[in-house]
Backbone as numpy.savetxt, mean C-alpha at the origin, in Angstrom:
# Nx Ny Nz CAx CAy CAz Cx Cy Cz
9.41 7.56 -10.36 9.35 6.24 -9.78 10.76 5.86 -9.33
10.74 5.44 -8.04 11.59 4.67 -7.50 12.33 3.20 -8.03
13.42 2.66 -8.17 13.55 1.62 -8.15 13.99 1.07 -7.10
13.58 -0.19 -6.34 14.64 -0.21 -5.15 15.05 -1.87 -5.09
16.02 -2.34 -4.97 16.33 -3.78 -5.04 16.61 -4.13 -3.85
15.43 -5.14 -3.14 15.90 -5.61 -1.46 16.10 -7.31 -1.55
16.59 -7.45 -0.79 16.51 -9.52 -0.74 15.02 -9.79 -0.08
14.97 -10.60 -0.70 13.59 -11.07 -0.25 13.32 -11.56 1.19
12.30 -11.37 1.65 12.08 -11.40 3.48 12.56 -10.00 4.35
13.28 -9.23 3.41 13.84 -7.88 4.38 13.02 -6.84 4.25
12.64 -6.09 4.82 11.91 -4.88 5.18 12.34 -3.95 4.36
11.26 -3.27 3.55 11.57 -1.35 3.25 10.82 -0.95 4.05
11.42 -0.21 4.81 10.64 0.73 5.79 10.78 2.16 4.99
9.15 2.48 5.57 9.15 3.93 5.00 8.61 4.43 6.32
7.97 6.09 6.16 7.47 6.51 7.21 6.41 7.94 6.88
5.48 7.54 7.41 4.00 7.67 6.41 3.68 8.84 7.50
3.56 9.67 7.28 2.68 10.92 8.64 3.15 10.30 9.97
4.54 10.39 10.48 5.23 10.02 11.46 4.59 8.07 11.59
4.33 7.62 11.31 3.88 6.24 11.21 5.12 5.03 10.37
5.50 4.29 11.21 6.39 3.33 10.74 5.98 2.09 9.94
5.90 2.27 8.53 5.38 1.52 7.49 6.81 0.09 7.26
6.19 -1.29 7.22 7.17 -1.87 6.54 6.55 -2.91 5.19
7.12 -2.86 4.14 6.71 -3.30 3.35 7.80 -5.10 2.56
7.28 -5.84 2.85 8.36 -7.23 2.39 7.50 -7.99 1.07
8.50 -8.66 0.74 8.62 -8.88 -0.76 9.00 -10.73 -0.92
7.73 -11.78 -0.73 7.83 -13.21 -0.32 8.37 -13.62 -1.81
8.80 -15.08 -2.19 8.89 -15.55 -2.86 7.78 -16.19 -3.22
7.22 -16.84 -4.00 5.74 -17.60 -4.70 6.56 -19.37 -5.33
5.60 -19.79 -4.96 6.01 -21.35 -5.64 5.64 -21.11 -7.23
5.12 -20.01 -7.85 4.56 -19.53 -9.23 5.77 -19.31 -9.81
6.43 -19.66 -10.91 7.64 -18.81 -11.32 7.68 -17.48 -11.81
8.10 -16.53 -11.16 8.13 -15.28 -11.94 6.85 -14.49 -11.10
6.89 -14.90 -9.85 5.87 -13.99 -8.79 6.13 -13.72 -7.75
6.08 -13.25 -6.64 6.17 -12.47 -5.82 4.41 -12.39 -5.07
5.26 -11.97 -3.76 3.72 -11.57 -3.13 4.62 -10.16 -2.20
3.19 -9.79 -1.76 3.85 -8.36 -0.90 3.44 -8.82 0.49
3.84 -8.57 1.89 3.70 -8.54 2.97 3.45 -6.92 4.03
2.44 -6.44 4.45 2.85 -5.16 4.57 2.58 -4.75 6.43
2.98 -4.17 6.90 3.18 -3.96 8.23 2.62 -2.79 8.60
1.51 -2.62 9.22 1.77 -1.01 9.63 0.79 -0.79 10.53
0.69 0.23 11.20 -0.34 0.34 12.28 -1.76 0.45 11.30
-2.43 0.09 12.90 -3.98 0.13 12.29 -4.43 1.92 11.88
-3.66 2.39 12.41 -4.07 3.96 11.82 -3.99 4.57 10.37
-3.11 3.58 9.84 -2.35 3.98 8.45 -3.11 2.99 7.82
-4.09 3.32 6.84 -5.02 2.65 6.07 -4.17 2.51 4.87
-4.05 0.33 4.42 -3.10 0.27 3.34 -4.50 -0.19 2.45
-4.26 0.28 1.24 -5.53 -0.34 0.24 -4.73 -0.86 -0.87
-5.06 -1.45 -1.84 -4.54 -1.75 -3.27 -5.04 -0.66 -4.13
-4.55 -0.39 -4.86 -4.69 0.94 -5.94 -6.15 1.26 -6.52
-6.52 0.30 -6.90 -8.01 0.28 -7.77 -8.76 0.43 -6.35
-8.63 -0.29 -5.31 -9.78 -0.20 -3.90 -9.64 1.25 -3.29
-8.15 1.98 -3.79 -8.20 3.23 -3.06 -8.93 4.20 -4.02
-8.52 4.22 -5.39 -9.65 4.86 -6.10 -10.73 4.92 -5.85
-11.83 3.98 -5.86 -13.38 3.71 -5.86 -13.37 4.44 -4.22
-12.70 4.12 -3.22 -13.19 5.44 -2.04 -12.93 6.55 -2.41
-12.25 6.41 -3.02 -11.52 8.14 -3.31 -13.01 8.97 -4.33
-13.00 7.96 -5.14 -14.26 8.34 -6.13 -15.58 8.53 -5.36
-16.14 7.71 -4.39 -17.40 7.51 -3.67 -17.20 8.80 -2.96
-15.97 8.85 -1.92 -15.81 10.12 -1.54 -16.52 11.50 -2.15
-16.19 11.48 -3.40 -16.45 13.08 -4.22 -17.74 13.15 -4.37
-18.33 11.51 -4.67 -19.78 11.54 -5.14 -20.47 11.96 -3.42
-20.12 11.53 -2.52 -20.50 11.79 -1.42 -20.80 13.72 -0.64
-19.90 14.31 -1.73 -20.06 15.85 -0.89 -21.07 16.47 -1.50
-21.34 17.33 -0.47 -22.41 17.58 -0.96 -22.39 18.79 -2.21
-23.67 19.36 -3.22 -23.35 19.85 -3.95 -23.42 21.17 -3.84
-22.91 22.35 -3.96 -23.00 23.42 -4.21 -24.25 24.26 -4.98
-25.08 24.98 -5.08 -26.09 25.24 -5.53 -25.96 26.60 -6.47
């Protein structure tokens, strides 16, 4: 794992299968929260962790079976 410390409102850009990802980091009126902002083309599918699992999972249930 990475650590990376940015000011808030500034871009981490990464770069995903030649695709220019940016990822920002808002302040919250909540104390002690944060929100994420994320940028990226419509080609580069962003999910949240648990939503990418369950495709990932449906996926497997989806092939077909071997006999």
């Amino acid at each position: 794992m990475h650590i990376v410390t940015l000011p808030f409102e500034e871009p981490l850009v990464l770069t995903i299968q030649g695709e220019t990802v940016k990822i920002y980091a808002f302040k919250t009126t909540e104390h002690g929260n944060i929100k994420f902002g994320i940028e990226a083309p419509r080609s580069v599918h962003v999910h949240r962790e648990e939503i990418y699992l369950a495709i990932k999972s449906q996926q497997q249930q989806d092939l077909p079976r071997e006999s």
